[in-house]
C-alpha positions in Angstrom: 100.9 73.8 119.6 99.1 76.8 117.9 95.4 76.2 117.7 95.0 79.2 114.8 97.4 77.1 112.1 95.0 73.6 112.5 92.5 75.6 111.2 92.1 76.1 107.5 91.4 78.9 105.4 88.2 78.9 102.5 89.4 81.1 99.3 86.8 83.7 98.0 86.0 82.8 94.3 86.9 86.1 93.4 90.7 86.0 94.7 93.7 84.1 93.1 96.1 82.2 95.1 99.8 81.6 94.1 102.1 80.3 95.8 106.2 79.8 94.6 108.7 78.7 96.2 108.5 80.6 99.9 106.4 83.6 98.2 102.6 83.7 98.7 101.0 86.2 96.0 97.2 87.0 97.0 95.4 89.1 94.1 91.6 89.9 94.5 89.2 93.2 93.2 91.0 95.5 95.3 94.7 94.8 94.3 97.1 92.4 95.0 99.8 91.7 97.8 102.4 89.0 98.2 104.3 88.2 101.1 107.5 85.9 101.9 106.7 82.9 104.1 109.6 81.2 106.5 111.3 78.6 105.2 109.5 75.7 107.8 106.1 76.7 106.4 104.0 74.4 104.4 101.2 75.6 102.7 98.6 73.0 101.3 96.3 74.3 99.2 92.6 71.3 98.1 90.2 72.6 96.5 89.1 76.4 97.8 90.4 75.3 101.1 94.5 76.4 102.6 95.8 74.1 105.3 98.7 75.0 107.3 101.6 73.3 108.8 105.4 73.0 109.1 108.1 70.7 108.5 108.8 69.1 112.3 111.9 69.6 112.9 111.7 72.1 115.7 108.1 70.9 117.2 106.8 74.2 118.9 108.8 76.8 116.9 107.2 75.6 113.7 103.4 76.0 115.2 104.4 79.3 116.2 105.2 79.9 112.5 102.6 77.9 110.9 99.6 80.3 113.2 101.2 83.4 112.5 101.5 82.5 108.8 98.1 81.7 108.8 96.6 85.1 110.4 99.0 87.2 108.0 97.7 84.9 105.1 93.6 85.4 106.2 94.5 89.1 106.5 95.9 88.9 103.2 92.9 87.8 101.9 90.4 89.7 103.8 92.8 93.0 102.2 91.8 92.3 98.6 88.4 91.5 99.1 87.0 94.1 101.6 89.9 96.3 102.7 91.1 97.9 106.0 89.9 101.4 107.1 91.2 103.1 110.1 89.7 106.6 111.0 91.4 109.3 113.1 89.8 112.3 114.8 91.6 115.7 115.4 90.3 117.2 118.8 91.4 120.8 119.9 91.0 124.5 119.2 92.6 125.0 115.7 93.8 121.7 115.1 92.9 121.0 111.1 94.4 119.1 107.9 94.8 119.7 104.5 95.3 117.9 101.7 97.5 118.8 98.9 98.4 117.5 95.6 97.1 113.7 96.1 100.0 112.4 98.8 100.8 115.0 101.2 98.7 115.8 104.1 99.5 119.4 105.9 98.5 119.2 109.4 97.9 122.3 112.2 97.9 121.0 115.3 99.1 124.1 117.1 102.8 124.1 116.7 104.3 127.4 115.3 104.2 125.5 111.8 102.0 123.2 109.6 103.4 119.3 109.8 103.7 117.6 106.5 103.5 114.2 106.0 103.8 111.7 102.8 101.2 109.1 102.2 102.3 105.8 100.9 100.6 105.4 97.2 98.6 101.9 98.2 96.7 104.3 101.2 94.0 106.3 100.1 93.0 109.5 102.1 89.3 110.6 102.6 89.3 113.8 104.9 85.7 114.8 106.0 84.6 118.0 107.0 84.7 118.3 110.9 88.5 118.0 111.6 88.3 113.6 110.7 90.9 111.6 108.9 89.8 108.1 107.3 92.6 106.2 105.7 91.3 103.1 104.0 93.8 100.6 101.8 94.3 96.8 101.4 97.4 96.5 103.7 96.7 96.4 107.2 100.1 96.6 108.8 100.7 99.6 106.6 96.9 101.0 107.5 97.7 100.8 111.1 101.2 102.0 110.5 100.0 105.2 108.9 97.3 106.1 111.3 100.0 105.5 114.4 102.6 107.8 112.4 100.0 110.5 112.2 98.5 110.2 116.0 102.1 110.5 117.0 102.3 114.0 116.0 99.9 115.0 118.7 99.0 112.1 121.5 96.1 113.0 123.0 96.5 114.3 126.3 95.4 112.9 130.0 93.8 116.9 130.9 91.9 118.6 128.2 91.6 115.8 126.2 93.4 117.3 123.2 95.1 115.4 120.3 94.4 113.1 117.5 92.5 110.1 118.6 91.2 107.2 117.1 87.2 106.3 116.2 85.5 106.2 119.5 88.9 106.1 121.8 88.5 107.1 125.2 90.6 108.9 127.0 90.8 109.4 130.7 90.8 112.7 131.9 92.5 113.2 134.8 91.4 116.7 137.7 93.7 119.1 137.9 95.8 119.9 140.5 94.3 122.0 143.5 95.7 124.2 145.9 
């Protein structure tokens, strides 16, 4: 029995909540993002409050669905109102980005060519001067997403360290071998 879907949800004044049929639609200042709910879901909404639950016909299934509902619904929420930001840090001799036009990132990371990659149009780019990368947008599956598509390109390595890391990651160096 999921202990995350017996608790309820409190709706900013500032954000609308519709729900049809098994479609949640969340809009707030930021934007707006909807999302398709399973089809054991119930979704009670009193006053500014959200309770969660499911139809009982498959007892633990349906609290599975019911607290993961719930978490992706919060997060919803919290996405319109404040956002997500996920900031990545290129570390190495010559490793730098670009940005060009408003989409398309050009990254060096010391292959014989520049890397380009397409940003989504909900994700907005901010590139600061000393080799950092902060992608900030309302989605946070797609934030994440991003960011993990972009580290991917160069995984920071275990013995100089060099790569594109996340804010405050830590890698482990490891000692070289000796003779």
């Amino acid at each position: 029995m999921s202990r995350i879907a017996k608790s309820s949800i409190t709706i900013p004044e500032n954000v609308t909540f519709f729900l049809s049929k098994l479609e949640v639609i969340i809009n707030g200042p930021l934007g707006s993002l909807t999302r398709k709910i399973h089809k054991c879901i119930k979704i009670t909404r009193k006053n500014n409050s959200l309770f969660f639950s499911h139809d009982h016909l498959s007892e633990s299934y349906g609290w599975m669905q019911a607290g993961t509902y719930r978490s992706l619904v919060y997060t919803m929420i919290v996405g319109v109102t404040v956002g997500f930001k996920k900031q990545l840090n290129l570390i190495g001799i010559g490793y730098r980005v670009i940005m060009e036009n408003t989409n398309i990132l050009k990254l060096y990371l010391g292959f014989s060519h520049p890397i380009i990659y397409k940003i989504p149009n909900t994700i907005k780019v901010i590139l600061l001067p000393q080799n950092e990368i902060v992608l900030t947008g309302i989605d946070k599956q797609l934030v994440g997403q991003v960011a993990a598509n972009i580290r991917s390109y160069r995984i920071p390595e275990p013995y100089k360290g060099k790569g594109i890391r996340y804010l405050n990651e830590v890698v482990r160096i490891k000692e070289a071998k000796k003779k």
